[in-house]
TORPA-4810 file (N, C-alpha, C, O; in nm, 3 decimals):
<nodes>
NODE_1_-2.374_0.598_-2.944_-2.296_0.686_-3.031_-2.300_0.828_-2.976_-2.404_0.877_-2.932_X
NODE_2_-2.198_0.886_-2.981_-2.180_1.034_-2.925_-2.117_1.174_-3.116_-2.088_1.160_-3.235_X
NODE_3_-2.129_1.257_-3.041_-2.080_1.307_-3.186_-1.944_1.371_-3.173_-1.882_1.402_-3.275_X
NODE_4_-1.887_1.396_-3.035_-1.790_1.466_-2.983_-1.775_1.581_-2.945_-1.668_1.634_-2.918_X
NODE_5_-1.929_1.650_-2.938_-1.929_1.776_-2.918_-1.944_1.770_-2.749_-2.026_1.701_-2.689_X
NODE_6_-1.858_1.848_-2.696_-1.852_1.832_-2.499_-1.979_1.893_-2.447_-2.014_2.000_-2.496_X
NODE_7_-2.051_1.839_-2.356_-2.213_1.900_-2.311_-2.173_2.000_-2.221_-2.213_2.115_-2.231_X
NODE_8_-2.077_1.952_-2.111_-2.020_1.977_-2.032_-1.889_1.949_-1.924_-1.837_1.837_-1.929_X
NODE_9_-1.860_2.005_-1.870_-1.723_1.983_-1.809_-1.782_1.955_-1.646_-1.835_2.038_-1.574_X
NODE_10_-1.748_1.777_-1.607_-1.810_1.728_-1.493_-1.669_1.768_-1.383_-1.597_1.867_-1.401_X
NODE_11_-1.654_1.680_-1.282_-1.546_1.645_-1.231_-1.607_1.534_-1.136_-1.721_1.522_-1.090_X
NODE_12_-1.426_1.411_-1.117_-1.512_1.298_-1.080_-1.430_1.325_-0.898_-1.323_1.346_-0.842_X
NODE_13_-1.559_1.306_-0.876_-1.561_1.356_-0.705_-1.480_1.268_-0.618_-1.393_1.307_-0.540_X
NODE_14_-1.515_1.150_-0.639_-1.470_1.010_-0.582_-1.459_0.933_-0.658_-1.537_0.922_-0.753_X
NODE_15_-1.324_0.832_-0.629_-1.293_0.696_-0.658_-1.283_0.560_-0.556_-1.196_0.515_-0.480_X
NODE_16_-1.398_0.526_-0.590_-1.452_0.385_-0.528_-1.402_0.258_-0.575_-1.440_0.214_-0.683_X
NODE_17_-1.309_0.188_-0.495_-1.215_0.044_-0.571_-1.358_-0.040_-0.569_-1.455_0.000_-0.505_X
NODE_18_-1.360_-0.121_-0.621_-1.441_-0.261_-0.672_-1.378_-0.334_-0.619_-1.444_-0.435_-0.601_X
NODE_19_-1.297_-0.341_-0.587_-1.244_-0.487_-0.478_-1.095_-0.430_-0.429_-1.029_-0.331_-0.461_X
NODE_20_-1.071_-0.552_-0.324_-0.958_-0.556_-0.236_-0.822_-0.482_-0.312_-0.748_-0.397_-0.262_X
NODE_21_-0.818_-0.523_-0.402_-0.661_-0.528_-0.508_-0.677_-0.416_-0.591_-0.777_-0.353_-0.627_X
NODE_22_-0.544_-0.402_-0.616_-0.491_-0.323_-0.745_-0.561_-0.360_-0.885_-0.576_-0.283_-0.980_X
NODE_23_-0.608_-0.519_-0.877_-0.627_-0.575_-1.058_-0.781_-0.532_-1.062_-0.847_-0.564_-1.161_X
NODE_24_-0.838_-0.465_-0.960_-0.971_-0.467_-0.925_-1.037_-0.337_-1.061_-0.955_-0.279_-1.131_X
NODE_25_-1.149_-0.317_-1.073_-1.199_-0.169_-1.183_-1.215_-0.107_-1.018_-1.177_-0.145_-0.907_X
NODE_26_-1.304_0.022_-1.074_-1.341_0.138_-0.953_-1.493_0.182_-0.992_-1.537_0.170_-1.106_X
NODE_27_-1.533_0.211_-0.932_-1.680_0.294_-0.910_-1.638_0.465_-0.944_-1.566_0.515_-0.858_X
NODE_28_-1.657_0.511_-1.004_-1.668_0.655_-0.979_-1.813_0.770_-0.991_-1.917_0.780_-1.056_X
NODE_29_-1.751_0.829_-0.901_-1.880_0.944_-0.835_-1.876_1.037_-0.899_-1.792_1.109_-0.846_X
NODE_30_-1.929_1.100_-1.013_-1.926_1.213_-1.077_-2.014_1.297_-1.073_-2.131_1.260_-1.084_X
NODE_31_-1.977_1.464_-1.053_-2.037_1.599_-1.047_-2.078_1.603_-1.202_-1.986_1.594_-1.285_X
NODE_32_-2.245_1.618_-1.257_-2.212_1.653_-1.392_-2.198_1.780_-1.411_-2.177_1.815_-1.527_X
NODE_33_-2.205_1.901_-1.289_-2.184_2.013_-1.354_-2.313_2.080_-1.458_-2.431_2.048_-1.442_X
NODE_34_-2.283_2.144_-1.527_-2.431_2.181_-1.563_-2.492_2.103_-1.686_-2.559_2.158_-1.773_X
NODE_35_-2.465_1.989_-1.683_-2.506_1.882_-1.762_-2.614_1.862_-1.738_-2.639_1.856_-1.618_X
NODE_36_-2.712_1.845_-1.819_-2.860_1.802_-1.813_-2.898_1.666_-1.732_-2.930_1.582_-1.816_X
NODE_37_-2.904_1.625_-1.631_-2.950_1.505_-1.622_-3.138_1.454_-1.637_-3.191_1.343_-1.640_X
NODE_38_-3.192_1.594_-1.643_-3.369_1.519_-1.652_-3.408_1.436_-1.707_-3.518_1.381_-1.693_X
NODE_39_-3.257_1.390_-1.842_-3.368_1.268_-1.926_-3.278_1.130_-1.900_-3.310_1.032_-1.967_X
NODE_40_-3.193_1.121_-1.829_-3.103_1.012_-1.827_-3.151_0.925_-1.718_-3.205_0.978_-1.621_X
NODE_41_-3.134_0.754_-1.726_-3.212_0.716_-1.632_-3.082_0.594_-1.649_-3.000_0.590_-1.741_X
NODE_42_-3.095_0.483_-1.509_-2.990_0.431_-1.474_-3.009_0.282_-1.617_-3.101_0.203_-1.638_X
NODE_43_-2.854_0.303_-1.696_-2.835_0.175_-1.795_-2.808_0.284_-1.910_-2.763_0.246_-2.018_X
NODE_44_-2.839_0.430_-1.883_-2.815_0.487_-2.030_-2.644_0.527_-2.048_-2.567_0.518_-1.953_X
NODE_45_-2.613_0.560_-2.149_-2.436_0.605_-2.138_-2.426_0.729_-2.146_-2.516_0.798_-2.195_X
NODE_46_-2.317_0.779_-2.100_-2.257_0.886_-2.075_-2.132_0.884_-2.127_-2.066_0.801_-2.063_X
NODE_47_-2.055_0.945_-2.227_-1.931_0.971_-2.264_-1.813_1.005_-2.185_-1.761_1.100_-2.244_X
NODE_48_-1.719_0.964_-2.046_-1.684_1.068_-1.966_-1.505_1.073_-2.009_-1.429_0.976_-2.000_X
NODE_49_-1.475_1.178_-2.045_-1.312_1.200_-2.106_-1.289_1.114_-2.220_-1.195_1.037_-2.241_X
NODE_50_-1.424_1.150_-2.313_-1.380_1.007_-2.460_-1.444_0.869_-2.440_-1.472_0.803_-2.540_X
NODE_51_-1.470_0.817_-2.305_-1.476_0.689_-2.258_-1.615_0.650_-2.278_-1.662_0.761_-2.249_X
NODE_52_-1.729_0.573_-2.309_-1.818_0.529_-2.319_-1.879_0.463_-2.186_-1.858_0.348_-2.146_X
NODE_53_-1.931_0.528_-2.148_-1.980_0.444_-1.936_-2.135_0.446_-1.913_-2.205_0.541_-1.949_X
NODE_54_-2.184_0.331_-1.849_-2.316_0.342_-1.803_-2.326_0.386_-1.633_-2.293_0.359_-1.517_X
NODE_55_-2.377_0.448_-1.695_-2.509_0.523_-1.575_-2.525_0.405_-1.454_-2.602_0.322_-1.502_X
NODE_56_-2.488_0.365_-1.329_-2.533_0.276_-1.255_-2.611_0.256_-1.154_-2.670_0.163_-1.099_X
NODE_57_-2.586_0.443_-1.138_-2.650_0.496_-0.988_-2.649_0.651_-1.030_-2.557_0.703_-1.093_X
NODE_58_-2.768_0.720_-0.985_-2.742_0.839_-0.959_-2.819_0.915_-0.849_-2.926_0.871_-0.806_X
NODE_59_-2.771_1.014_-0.809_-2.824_1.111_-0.697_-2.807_1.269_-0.656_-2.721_1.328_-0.591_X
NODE_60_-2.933_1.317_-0.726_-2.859_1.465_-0.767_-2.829_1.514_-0.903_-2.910_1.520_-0.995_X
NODE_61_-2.720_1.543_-0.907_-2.630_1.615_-1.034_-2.532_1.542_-0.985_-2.433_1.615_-0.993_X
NODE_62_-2.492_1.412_-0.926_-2.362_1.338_-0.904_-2.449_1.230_-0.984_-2.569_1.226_-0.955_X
NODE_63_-2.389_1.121_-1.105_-2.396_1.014_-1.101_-2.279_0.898_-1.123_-2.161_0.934_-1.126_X
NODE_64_-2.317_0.745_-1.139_-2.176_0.687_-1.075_-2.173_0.617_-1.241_-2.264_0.590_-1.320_X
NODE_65_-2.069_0.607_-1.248_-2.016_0.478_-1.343_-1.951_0.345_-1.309_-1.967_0.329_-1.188_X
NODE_66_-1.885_0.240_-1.362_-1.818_0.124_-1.303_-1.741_0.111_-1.421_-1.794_0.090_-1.530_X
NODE_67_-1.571_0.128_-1.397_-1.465_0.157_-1.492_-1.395_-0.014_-1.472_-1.327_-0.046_-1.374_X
NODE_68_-1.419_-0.076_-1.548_-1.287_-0.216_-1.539_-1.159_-0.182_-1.491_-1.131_-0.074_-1.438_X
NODE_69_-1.074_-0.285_-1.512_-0.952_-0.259_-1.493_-0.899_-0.237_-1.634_-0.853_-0.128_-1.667_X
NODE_70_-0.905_-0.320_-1.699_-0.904_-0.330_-1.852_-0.925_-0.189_-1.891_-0.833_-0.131_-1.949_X
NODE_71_-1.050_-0.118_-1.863_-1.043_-0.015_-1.921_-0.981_0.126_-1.870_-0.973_0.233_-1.931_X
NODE_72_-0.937_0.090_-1.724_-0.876_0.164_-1.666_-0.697_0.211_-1.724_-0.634_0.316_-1.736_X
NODE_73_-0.664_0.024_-1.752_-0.531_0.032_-1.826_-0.510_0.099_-1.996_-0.412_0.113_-2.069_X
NODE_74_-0.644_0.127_-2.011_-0.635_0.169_-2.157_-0.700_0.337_-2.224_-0.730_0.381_-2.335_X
NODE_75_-0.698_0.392_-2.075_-0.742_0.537_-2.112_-0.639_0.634_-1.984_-0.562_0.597_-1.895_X
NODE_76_-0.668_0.717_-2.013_-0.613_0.787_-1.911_-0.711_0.938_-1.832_-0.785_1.010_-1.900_X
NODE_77_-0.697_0.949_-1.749_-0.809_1.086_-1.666_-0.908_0.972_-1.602_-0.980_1.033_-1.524_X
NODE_78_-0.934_0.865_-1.601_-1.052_0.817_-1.500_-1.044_0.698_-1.366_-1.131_0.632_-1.310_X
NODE_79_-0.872_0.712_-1.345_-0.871_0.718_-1.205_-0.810_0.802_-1.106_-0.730_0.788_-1.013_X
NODE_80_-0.874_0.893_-1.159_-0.854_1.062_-1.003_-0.911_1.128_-1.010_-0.962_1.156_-1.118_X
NODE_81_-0.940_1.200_-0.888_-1.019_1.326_-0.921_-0.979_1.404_-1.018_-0.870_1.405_-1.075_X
NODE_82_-1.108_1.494_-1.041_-1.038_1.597_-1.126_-1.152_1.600_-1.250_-1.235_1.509_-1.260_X
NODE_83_-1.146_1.745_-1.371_-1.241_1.793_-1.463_-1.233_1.633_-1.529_-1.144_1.548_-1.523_X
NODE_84_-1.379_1.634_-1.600_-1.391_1.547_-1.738_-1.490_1.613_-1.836_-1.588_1.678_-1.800_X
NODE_85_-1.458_1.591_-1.949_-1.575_1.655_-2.055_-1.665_1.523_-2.039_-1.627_1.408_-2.011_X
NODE_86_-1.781_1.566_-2.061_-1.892_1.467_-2.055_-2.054_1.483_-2.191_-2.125_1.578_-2.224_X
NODE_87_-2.052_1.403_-2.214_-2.140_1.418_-2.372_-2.264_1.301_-2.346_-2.213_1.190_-2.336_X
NODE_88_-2.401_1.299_-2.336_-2.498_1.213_-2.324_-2.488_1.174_-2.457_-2.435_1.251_-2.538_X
NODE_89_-2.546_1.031_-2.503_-2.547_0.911_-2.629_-2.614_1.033_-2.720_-2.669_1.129_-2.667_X
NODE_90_-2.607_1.023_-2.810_-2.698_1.057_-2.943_-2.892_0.966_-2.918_-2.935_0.856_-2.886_X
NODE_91_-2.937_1.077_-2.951_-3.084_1.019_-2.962_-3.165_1.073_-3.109_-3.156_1.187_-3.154_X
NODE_92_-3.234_0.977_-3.161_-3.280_1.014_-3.321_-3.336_1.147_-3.330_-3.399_1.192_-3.234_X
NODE_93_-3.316_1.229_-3.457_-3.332_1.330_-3.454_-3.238_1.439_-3.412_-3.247_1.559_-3.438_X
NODE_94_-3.123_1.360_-3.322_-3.015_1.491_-3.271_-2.913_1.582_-3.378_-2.890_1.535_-3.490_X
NODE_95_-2.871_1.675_-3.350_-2.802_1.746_-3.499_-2.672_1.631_-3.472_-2.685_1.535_-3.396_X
NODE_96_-2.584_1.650_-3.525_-2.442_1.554_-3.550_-2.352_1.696_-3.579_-2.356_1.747_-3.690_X
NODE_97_-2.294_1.738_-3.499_-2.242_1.919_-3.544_-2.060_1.853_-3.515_-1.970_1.935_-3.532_X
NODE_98_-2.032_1.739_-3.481_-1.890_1.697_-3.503_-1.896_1.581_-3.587_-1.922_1.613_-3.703_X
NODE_99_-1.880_1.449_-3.567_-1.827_1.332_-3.633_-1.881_1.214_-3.535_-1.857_1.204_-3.414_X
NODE_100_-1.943_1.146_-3.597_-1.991_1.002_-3.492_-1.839_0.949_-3.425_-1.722_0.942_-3.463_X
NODE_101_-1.901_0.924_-3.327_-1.788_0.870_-3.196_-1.844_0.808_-3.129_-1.943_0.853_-3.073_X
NODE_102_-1.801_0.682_-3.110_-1.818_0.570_-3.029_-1.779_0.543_-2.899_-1.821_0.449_-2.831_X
NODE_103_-1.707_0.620_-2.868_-1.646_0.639_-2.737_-1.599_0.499_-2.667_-1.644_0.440_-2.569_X
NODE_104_-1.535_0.482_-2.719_-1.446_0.334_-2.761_-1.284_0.358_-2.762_-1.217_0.339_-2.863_X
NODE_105_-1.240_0.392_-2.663_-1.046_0.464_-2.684_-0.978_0.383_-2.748_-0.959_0.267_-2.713_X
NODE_106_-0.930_0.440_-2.856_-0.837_0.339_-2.949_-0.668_0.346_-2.911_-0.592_0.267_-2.966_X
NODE_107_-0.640_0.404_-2.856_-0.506_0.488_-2.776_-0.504_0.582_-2.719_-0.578_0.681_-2.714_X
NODE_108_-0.363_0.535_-2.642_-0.346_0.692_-2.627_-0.230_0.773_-2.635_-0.118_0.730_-2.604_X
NODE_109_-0.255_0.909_-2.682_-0.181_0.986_-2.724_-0.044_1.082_-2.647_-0.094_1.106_-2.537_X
NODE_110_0.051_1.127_-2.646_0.138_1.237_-2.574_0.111_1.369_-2.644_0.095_1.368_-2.766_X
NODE_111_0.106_1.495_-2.569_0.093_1.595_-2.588_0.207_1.668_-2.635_0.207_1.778_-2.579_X
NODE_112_0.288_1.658_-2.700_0.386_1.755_-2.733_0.413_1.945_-2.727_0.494_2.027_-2.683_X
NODE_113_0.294_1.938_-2.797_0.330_2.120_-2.786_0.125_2.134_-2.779_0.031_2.059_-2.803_X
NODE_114_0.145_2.282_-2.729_0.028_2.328_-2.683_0.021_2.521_-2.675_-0.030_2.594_-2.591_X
NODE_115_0.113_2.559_-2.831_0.139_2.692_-2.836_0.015_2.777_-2.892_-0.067_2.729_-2.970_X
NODE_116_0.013_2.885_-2.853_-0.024_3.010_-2.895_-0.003_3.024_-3.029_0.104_3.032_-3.089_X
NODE_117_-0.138_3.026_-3.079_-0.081_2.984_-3.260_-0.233_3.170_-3.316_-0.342_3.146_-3.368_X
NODE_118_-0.191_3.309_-3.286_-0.291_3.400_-3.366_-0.377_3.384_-3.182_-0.351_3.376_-3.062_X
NODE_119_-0.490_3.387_-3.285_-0.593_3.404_-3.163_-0.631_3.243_-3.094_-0.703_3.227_-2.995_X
NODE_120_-0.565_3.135_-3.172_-0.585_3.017_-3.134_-0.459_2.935_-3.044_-0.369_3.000_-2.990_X
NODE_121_-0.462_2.844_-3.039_-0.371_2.720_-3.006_-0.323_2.587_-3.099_-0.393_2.501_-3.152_X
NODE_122_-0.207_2.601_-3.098_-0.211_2.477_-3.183_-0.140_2.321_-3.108_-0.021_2.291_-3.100_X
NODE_123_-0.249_2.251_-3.066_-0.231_2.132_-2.989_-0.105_2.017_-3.125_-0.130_1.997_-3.244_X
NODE_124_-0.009_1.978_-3.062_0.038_1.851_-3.128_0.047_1.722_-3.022_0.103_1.726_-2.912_X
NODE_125_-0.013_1.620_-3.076_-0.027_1.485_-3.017_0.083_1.388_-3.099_0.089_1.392_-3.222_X
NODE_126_0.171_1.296_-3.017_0.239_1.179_-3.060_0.098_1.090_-3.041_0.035_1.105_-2.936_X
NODE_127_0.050_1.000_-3.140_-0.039_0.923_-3.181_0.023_0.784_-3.137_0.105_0.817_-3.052_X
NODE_128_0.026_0.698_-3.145_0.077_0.565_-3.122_0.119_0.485_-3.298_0.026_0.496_-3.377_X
NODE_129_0.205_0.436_-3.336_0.238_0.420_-3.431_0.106_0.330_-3.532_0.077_0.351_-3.650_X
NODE_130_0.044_0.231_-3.437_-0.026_0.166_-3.482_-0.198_0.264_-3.512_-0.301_0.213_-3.554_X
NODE_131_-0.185_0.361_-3.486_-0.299_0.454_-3.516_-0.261_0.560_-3.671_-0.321_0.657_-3.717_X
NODE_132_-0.180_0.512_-3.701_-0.109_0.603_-3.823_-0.204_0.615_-3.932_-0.251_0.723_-3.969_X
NODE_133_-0.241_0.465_-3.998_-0.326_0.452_-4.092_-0.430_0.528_-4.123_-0.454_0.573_-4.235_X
NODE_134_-0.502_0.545_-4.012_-0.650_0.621_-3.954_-0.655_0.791_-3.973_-0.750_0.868_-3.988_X
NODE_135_-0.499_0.815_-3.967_-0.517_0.951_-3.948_-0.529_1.037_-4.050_-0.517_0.965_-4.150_X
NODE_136_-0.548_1.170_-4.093_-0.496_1.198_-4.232_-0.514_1.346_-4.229_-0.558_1.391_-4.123_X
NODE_137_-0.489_1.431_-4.327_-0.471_1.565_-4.290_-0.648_1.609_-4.366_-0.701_1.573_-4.472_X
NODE_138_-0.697_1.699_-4.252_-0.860_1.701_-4.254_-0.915_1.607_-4.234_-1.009_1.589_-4.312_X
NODE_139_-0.905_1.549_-4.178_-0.961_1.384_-4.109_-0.993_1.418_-3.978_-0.938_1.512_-3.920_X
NODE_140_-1.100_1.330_-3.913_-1.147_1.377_-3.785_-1.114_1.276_-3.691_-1.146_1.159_-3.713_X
NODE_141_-1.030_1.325_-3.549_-0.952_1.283_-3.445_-1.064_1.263_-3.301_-1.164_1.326_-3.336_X
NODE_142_-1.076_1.235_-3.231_-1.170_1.263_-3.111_-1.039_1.283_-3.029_-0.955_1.212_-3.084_X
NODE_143_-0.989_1.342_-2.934_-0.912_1.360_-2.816_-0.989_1.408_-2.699_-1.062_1.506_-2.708_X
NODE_144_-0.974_1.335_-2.579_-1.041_1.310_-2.467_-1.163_1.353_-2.476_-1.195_1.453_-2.411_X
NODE_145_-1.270_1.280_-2.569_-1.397_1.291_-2.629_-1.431_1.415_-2.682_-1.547_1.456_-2.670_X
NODE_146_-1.346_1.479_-2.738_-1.379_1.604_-2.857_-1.368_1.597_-2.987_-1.272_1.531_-3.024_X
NODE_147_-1.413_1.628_-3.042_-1.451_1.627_-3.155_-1.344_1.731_-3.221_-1.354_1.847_-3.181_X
NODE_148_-1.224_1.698_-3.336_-1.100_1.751_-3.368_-1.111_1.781_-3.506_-1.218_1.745_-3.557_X
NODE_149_-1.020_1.842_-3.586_-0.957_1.821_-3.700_-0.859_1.802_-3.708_-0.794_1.878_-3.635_X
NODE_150_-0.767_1.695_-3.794_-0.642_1.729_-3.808_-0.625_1.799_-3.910_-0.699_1.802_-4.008_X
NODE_151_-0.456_1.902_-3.883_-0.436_1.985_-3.974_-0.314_1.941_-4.026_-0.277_1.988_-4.133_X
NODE_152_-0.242_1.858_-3.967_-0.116_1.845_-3.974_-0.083_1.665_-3.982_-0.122_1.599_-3.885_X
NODE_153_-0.034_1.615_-4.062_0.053_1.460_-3.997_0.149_1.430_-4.064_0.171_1.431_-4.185_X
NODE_154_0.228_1.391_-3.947_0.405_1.357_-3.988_0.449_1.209_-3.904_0.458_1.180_-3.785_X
NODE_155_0.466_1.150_-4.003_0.481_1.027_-3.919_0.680_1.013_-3.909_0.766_1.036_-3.994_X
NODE_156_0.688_0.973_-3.793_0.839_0.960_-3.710_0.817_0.845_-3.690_0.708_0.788_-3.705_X
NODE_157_0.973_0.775_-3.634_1.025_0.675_-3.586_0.957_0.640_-3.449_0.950_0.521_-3.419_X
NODE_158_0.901_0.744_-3.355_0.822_0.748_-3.268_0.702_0.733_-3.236_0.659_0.694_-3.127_X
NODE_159_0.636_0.768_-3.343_0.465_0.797_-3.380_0.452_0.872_-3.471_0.533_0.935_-3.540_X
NODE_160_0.351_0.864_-3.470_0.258_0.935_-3.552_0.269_1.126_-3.508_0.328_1.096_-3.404_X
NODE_161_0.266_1.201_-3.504_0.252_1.349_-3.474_0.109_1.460_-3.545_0.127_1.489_-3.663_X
NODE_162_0.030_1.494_-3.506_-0.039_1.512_-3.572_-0.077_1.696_-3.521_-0.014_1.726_-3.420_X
NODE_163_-0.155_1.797_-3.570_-0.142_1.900_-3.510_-0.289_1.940_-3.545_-0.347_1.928_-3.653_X
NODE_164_-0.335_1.989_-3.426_-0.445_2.076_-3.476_-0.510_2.175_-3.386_-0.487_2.156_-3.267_X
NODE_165_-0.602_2.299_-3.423_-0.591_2.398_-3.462_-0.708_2.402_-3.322_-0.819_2.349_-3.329_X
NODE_166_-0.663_2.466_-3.215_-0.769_2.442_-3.113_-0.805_2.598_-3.075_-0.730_2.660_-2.999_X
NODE_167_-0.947_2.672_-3.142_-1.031_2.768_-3.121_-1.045_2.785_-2.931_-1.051_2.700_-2.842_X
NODE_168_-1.047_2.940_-2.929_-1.071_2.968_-2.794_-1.238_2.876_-2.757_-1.235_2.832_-2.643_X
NODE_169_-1.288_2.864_-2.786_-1.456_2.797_-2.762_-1.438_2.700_-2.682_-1.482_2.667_-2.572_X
NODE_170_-1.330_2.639_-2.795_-1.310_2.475_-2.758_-1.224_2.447_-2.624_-1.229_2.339_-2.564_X
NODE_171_-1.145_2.556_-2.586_-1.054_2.513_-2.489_-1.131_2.545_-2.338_-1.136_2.483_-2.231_X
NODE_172_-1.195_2.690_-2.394_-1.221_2.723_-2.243_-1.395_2.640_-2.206_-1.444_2.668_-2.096_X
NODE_173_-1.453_2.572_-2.272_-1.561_2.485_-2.275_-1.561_2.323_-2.249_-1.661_2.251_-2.251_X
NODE_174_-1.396_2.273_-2.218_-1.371_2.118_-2.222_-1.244_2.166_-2.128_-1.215_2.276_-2.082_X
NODE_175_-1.181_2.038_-2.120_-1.065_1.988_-1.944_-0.978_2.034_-2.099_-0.894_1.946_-2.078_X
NODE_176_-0.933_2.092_-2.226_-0.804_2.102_-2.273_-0.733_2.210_-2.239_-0.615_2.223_-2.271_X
NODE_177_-0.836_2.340_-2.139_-0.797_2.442_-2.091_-0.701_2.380_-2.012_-0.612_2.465_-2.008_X
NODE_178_-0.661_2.283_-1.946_-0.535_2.226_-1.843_-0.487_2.165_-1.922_-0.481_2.059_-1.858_X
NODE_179_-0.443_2.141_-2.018_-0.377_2.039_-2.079_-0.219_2.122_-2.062_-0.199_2.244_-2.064_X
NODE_180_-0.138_2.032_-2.050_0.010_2.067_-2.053_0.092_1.941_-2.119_0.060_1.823_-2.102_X
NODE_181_0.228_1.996_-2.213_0.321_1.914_-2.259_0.313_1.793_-2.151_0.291_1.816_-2.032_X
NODE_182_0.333_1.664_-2.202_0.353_1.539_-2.156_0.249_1.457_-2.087_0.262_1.339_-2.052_X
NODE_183_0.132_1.543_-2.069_-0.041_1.483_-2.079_-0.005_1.383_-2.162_0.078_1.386_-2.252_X
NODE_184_-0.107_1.250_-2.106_-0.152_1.176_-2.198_-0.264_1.207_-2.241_-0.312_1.285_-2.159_X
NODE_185_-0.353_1.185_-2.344_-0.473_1.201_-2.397_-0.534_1.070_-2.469_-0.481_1.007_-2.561_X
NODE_186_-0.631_1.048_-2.420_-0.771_0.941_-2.498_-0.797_1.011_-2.669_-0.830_1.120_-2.714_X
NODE_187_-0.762_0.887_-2.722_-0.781_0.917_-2.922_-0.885_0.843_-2.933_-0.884_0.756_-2.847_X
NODE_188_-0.987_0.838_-3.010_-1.024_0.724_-3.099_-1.021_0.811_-3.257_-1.025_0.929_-3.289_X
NODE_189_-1.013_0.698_-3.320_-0.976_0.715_-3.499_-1.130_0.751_-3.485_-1.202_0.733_-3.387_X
NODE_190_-1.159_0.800_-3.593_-1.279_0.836_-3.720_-1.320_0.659_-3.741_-1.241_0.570_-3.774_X
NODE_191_-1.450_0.646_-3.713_-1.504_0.517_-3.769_-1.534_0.518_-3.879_-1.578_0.405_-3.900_X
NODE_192_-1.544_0.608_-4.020_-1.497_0.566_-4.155_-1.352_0.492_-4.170_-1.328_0.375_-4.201_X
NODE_193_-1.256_0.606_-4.136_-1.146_0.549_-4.132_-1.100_0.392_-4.124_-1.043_0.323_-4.208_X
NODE_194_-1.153_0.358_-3.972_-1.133_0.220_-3.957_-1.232_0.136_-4.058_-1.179_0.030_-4.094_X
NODE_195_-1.323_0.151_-4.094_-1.358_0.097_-4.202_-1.317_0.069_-4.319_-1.350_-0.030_-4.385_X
NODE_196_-1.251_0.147_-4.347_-1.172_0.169_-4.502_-1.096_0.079_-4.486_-1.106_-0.033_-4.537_X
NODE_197_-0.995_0.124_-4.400_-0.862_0.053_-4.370_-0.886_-0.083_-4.377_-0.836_-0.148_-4.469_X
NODE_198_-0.983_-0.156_-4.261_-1.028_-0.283_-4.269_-1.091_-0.387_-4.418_-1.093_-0.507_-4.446_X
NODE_199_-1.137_-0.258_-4.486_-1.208_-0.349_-4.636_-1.088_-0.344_-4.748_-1.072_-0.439_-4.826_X
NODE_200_-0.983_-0.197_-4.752_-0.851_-0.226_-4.816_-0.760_-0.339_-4.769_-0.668_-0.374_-4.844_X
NODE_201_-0.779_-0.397_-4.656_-0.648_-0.526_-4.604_-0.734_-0.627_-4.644_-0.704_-0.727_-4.579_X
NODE_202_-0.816_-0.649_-4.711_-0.900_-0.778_-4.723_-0.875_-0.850_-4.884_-0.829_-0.754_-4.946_X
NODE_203_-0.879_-0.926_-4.947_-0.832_-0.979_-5.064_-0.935_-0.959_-5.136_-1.038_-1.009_-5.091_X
NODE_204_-0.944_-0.889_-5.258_-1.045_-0.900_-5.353_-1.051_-1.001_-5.418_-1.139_-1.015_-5.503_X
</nodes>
């Protein structure tokens, strides 16, 4: 379990195929940047862009992960180089200063707008239609493993649309400082949410 708060901003150095083919996962080599590694040891997880990954190898302040294909087809940022926010598991006793996150990608999202909203930004994401349920206005979003609020939701013929309210802290401390219109982005719902939802579809 992660809480969504970003430790740090890695970048993944290299991409290593796992086999001959395209259907193959990849190895990747990641910089953690000024991420703590003294207490992490190889089998523990690492959060990298939202994504939930074990530790397989490390050396340095680089360590490696092993991405499926499967999970390659179902997130986006972890086959290329380039920044990732990165968050070590929760350990007992840790504060919880965002929302439990599983780091489990439930979709993924389009970036629509990314304006100058006062002294802030106001990010809007197209959600995937089937993530609608989950969402709700003050409800908590993870986008590429951050820890969100929504402020806004309007559901379209398209998706879901949702808006929220992104503090200077947050941008220049995580990869949303690059974010531009037509980014895809890694969601997962609020795990209350999916809970609810799941015990309301059930027959009393």
């Amino acid at each position: 379990m992660f809480t969504g708060l970003v430790a740090a901003v890695g970048r993944i150095v290299r991409v290593e195929p796992l086999a001959d083919n395209a259907a193959g996962g990849v190895r990747l080599h990641i910089d953690a940047g000024e991420l703590d590694l003294a207490d992490v040891r190889i089998g523990d997880s690492i959060a990298v862009q939202g994504a939930c990954m074990t530790v397989v190898a490390m050396q340095g302040q680089v360590f490696q992960v092993d991405v499926s294909r499967e999970s390659l087809n179902l997130t986006t940022g972890l086959d290329s180089q380039g920044e990732v926010n990165l968050e070590k598991s929760l350990r007992v006793g840790d504060q919880i200063g965002g929302h439990l996150v599983s780091g489990h990608v439930d979709g993924l999202g389009e970036v629509l707008r990314f304006d100058t909203a006062g002294e802030s930004r106001e990010l809007v994401i197209r959600a995937p239609t089937s993530l609608a349920r989950y969402l709700a206005y003050k409800g908590s979003i993870t986008v590429n493993g951050i820890s969100l609020t929504v402020n806004r939701v309007a559901d379209t013929a398209e998706g879901c649309e949702i808006s929220i309210n992104i503090i200077p802290h947050t941008q220049a401390v995580t990869t949303l400082r690059a974010v531009q219109p037509g980014d895809r982005v890694n969601l997962e719902v609020d795990t209350i949410a999916r809970y609810v939802a799941r015990m309301m579809s059930l027959p009393r």
